[in-house]
C-alpha positions as CSV (number, residue, x, y, z in Angstrom):
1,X,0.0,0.0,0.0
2,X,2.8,2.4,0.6
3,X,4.8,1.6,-2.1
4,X,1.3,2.2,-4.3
5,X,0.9,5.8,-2.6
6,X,4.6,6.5,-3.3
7,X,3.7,5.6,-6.8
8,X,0.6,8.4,-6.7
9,X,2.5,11.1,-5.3
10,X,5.0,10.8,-7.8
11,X,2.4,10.8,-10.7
12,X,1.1,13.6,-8.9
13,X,4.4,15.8,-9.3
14,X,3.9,15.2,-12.8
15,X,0.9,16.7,-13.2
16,X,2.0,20.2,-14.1
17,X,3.0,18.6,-17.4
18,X,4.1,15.9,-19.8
19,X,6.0,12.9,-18.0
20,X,8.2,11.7,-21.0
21,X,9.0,8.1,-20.7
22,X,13.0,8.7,-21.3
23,X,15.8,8.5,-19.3
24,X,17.2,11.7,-17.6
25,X,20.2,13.3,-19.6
26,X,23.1,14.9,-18.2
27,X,22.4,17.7,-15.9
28,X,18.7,17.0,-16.7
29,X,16.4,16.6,-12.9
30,X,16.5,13.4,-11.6
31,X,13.0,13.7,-10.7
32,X,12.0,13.2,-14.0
33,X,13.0,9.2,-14.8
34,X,11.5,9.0,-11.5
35,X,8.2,10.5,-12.5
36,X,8.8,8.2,-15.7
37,X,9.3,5.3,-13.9
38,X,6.6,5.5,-12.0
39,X,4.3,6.0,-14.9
40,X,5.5,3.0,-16.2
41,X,5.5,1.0,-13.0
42,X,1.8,2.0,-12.8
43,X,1.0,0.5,-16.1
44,X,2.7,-2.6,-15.5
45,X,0.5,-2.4,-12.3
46,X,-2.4,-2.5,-14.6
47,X,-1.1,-5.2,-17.0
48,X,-0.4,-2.6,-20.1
49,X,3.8,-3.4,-20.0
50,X,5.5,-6.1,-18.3
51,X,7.3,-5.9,-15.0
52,X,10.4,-6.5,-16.9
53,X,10.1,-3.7,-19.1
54,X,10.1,-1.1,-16.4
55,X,13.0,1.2,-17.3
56,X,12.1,4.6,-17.6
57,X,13.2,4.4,-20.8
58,X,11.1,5.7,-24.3
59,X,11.2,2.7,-26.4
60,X,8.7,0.9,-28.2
61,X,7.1,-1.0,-25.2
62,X,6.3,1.9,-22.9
63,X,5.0,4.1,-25.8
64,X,2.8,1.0,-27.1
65,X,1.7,0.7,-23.4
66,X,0.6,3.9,-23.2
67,X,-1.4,4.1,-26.0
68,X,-3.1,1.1,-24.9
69,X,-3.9,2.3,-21.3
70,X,-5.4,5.8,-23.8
71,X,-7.4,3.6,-25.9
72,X,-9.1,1.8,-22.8
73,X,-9.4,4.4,-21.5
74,X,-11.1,6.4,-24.0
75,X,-8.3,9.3,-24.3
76,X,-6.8,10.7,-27.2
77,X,-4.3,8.2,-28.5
78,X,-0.7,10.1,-28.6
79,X,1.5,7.7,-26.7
80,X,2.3,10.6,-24.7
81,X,2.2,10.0,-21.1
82,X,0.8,14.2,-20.7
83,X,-1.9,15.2,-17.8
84,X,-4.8,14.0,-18.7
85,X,-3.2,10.9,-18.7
86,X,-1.4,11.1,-15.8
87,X,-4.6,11.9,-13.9
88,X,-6.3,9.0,-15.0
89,X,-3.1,6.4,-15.0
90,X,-3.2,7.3,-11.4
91,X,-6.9,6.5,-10.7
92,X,-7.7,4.2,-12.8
93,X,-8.4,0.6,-12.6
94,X,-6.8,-2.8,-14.0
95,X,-9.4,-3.7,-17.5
96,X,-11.8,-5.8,-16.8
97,X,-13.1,-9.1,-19.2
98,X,-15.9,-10.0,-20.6
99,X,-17.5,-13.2,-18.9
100,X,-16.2,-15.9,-19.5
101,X,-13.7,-19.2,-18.3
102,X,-10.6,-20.2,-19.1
103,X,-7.8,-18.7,-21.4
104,X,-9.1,-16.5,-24.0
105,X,-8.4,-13.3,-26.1
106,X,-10.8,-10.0,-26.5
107,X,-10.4,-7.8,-29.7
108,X,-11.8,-4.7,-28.6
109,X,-12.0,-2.5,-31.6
110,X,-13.5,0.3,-30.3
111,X,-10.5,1.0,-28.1
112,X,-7.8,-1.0,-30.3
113,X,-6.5,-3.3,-27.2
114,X,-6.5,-6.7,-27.0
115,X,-7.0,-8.1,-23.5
116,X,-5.3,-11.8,-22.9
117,X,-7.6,-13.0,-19.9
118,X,-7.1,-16.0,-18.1
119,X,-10.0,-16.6,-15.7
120,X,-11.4,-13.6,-14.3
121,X,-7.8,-11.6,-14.7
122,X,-6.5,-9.7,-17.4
123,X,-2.7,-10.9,-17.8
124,X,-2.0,-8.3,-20.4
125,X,-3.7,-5.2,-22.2
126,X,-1.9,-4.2,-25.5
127,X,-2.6,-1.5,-27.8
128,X,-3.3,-3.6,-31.5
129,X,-4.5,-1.7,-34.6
130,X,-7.2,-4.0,-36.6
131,X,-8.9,-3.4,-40.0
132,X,-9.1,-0.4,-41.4
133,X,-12.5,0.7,-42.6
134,X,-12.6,-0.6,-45.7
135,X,-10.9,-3.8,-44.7
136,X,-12.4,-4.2,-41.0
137,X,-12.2,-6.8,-38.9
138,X,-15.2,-8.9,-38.7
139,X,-16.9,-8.9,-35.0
140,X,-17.8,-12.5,-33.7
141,X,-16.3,-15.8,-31.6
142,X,-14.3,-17.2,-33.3
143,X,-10.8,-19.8,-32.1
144,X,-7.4,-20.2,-33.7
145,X,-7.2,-22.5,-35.8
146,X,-3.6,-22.4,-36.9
147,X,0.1,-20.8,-36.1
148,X,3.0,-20.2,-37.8
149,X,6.0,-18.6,-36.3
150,X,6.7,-17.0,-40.1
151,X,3.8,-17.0,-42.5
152,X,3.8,-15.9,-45.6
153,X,1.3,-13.7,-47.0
154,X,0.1,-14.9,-50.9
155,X,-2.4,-11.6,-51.2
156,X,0.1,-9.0,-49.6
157,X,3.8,-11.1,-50.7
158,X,5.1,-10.3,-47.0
159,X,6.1,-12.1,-44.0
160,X,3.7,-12.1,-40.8
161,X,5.8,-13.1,-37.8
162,X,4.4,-14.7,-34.5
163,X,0.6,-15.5,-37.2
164,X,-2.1,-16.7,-35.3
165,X,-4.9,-17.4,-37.4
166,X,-8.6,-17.3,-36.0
167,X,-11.0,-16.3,-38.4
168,X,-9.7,-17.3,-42.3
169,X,-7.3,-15.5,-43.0
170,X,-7.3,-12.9,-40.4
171,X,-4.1,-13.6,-37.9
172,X,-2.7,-11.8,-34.8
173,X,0.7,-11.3,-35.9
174,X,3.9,-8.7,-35.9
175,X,3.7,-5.8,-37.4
176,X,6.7,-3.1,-37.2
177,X,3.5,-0.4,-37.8
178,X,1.1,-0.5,-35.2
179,X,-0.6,2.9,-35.5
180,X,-3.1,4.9,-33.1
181,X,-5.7,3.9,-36.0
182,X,-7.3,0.8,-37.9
183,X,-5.0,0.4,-40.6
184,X,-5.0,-2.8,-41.6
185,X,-6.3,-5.5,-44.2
186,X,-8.1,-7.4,-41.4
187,X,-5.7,-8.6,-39.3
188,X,-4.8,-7.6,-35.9
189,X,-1.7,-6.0,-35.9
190,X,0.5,-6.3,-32.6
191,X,3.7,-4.7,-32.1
192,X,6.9,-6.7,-33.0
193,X,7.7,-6.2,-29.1
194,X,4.3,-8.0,-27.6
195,X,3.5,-10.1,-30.6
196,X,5.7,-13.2,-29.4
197,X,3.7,-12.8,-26.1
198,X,0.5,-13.3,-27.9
199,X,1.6,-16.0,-29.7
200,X,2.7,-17.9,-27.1
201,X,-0.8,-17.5,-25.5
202,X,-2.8,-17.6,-28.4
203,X,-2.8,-21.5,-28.2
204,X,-4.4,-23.7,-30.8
205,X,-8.7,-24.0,-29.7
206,X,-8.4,-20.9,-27.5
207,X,-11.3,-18.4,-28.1
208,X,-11.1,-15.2,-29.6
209,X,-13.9,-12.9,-28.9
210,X,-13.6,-9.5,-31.3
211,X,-16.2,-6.7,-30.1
212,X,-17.3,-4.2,-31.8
């Protein structure tokens, strides 16, 4: 509990602007990797980056994080950790699933997050970015069906890395562009950082529930 309110207070100093998730230069305040650690402790808290990646450091995981906890959320998606998502990253609350049992993934497109549930508790929120509008991502239960650690596209000629295949041809899989936006041709795009994560938990049979 104290090491939670430690964890406020410092969110709190950042309030008076943007916390960026980078690690202090030379001569720049040490308070501010704090303040970005915190914010990033705080979404690992909330399963958007895992323990592990907790640096204080801007790379691909902490900004991806962020713009998951923003698309929950229902905040302007910037990856920017600024105050209006500081307020919330400090109040808010770990996602909560659908009903349901056992291991299973939600495709939220509203929000562009994918939530990996086991049981009643979200293990991981990441940001994802589905079908674009005139290529969207069918709503619907569906389960995987098949995996391939390096699938090869016929339509598109490219390689999808970490494919997991649930509804025809529409995968999770790697994707160095993972915008703020549905931008794909149906697939859910996960960023190259999280998408062997998925994988891995994306077994063969489990359900994948996409929501419109």
């Amino acid at each position: 509990m104290a090491r939670a309110a430690s964890i406020r207070l410092l969110l709190a100093a950042g309030l008076a602007g943007t916390v960026a998730l980078s690690c202090a230069m030379p001569g720049q305040a040490a308070g501010t990797k704090a303040r970005a650690v915190a914010a990033q402790t705080r979404l690992a808290e909330l399963g958007y980056l895992p323990r592990e990646a907790v640096s204080g450091a801007m790379d691909e995981r902490a900004q991806q994080a962020v713009l998951a906890f923003q698309g929950w959320e229902g905040l302007e998606r910037d990856g920017v950790a600024g105050p209006a998502t500081l307020v919330r990253l400090a109040k808010a609350a770990r996602p909560r699933p659908l009903p349901g049992s056992g291991a299973r993934i939600e495709v939220h497109l509203d929000s562009q997050v994918v939530l990996l549930v086991r049981g009643n508790k979200i293990e991981r929120a990441l940001h994802v970015s589905t079908g674009a509008p005139a290529t969207p991502t069918p709503a619907g239960d569906f389960r995987v069906y098949r995996k391939e650690r390096e699938s090869w596209s016929v339509p598109f000629r490219a390689w999808l890395p970490w494919a997991s295949y649930f509804n025809r041809g529409i995968a999770f899989h790697g994707y160095a562009d993972v915008p703020a936006y549905p931008a794909s041709h149906g697939c859910v795009r996960i960023p190259l950082a999280e998408a062997s994560t998925v994988y891995a938990f994306a077994r063969l049979g489990a359900p994948v529930r996409v929501v419109p």
